[in-house]
N, C-alpha and C positions, 0 to 999 in steps of 0.2 A: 885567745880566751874562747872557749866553747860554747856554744849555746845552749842557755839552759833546755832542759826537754819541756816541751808542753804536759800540765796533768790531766790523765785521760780520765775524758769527762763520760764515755758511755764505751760498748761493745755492740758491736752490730754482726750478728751471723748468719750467712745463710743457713737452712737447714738440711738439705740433700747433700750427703758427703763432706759435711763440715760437724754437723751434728747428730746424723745418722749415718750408718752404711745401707743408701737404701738406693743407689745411682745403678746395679746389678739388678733390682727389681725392676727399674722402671726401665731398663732396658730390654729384659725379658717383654714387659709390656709396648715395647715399641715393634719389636718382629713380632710377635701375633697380632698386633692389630696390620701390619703389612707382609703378614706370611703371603697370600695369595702371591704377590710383588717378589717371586722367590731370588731373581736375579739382583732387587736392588736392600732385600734387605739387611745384609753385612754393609755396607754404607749405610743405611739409614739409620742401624747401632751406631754404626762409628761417628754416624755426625752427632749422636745423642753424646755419646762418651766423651767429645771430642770440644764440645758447647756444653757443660757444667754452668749453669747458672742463666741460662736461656729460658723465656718461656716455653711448655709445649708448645703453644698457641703458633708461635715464631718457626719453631722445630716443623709440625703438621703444615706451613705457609712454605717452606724451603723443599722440604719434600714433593709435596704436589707440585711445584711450580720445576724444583733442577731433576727429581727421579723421576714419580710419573707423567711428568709434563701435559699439566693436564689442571683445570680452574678450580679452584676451591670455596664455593658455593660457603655463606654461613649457615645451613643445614648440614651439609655434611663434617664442618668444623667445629658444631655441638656434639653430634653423634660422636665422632671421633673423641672427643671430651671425655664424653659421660661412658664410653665403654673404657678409655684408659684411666678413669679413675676407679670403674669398678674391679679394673685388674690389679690397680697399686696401691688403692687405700688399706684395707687391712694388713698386707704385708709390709708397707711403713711404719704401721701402727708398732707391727712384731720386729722390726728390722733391729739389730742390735746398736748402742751408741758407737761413735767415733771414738777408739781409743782415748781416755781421758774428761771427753766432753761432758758426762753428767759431773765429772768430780767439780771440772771447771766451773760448771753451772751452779752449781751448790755452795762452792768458795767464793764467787764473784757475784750471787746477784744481789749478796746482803749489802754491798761493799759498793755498788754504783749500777746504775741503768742498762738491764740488757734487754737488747731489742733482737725480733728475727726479720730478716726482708730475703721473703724466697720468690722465687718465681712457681711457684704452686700455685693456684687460685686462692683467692683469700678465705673463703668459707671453707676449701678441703685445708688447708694447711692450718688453720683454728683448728678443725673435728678432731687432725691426727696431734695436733698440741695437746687437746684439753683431753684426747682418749688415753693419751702417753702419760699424764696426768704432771707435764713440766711448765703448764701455764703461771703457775707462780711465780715463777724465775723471773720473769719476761716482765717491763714495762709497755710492749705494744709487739702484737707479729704482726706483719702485713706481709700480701700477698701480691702476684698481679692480677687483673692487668694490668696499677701502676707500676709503670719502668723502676728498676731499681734503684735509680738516680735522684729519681723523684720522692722516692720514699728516703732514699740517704738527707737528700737537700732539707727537708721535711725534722730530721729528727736535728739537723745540725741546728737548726733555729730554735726547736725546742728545746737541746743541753745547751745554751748560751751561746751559739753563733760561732764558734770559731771549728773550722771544719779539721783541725790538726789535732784537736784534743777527742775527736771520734777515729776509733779504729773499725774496719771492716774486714771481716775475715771470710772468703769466699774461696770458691774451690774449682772457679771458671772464666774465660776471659769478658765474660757479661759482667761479672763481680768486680773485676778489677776497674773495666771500661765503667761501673757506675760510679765506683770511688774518686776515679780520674775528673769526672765530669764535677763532681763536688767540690773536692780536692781532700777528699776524709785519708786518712793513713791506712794501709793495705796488705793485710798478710796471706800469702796465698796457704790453701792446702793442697799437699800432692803427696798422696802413700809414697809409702816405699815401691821401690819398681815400678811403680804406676808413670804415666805418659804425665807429661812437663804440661800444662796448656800456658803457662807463663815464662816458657823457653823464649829467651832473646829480651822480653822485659824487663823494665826496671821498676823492682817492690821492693817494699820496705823490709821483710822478712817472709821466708817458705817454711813451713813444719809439717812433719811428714802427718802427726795428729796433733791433737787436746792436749795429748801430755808438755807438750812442748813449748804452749803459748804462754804459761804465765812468764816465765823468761825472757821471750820476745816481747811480752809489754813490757815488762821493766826497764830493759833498755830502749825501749823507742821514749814511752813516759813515764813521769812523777805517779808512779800509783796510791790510791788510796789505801792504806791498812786493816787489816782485821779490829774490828771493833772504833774506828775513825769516822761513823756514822754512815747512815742509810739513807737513799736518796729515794723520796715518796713513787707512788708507784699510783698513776692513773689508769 
């Protein structure tokens, strides 16, 4: 006999390439802030590309310590900050959706709890929500510096504790590693032709976009219906 599926009690998604196409922007902003670095900066894109759901914070800590080998002072990892926010904030603001993902958004947040937990800073990743003008949607976005795991652990306790009736949908092995630590259920995104970062793991579902996840909920859980009521929004 099969076991019954758990009903998915929330959605949890990052924002960078799960709900935007905005991971090309913020790359672009990672070789100008280490143009000068001309030897190492094609790896330092590719460690951004390649770490989908990372802090900068983390990203800017890796760099100085494996590329430039060399300390990373908390002055120079504010500066570092505040100039790559003023190179990505507005072009996130303009970046297009994720195939599917506003329709997703608009179908699902009448119907149960959606949350964002990005590794953006929490005050910029609010500005480009409420400037995109999708903070309705949303029962809470959080940002870092809380770890993603921390903020997962966090909502599983507020939709009624049981970490299998929350899904996370992330689009980096940060996303997945926060999932794991909780034990939330886990759907990766990877485009089409785009590089695997969930190659050799084991997830619950991959979709190349938006379009593709209401199906991958249904068979993971008991979904709520259209018009089957609305879950309050703090």
């Amino acid at each position: 006999m099969s076991r019954q599926k758990p009903p998915l009690r929330a959605v949890v998604l990052d924002f960078d390439g799960v709900i935007v196409e905005s991971l090309d922007v913020k790359a672009e902003a990672f070789a100008i802030l280490f143009a000068e670095h001309r030897e190492h900066v094609e790896a330092i894109v590719r460690l951004h590309r390649e770490n989908g759901g990372m802090s900068r914070y983390e990203k800017f800590r890796i760099i100085y310590r494996d590329y430039l080998q060399r300390p990373l002072d908390p002055a120079t990892m504010a500066a570092l900050d505040l100039r790559f926010s003023s190179l990505v904030r507005d072009r996130v603001i303009a970046a297009p959706f994720v195939p599917g993902a506003h329709e997703f958004l608009q179908s699902m947040s009448g119907r149960m709890p959606l949350y964002v937990v990005s590794a953006t800073p929490q005050e910029e990743i609010e500005a480009i929500i409420g400037a995109r003008g999708l903070e309705a949607f949303f029962k809470a976005v959080h940002g870092s510096p809380t770890p993603k795991g921390e903020w997962l652990a966090r909502i599983v306790v507020r939709e009624g504790g049981d970490p299998r009736s929350i899904v996370f949908v992330g689009d980096g092995r940060a996303d997945l590693e926060g999932a794991r630590h909780v034990g939330t259920r886990f759907v990766g995104r990877v485009p089409a032709g785009g590089w695997d970062p969930f190659a050799g793991a084991e997830i619950d579902a991959r979709v190349t976009d938006l379009r593709e996840i209401s199906p991958v909920l249904h068979t993971l859980f008991m979904v709520r219906e259209p018009g089957a009521g609305r879950e309050g929004r703090t």
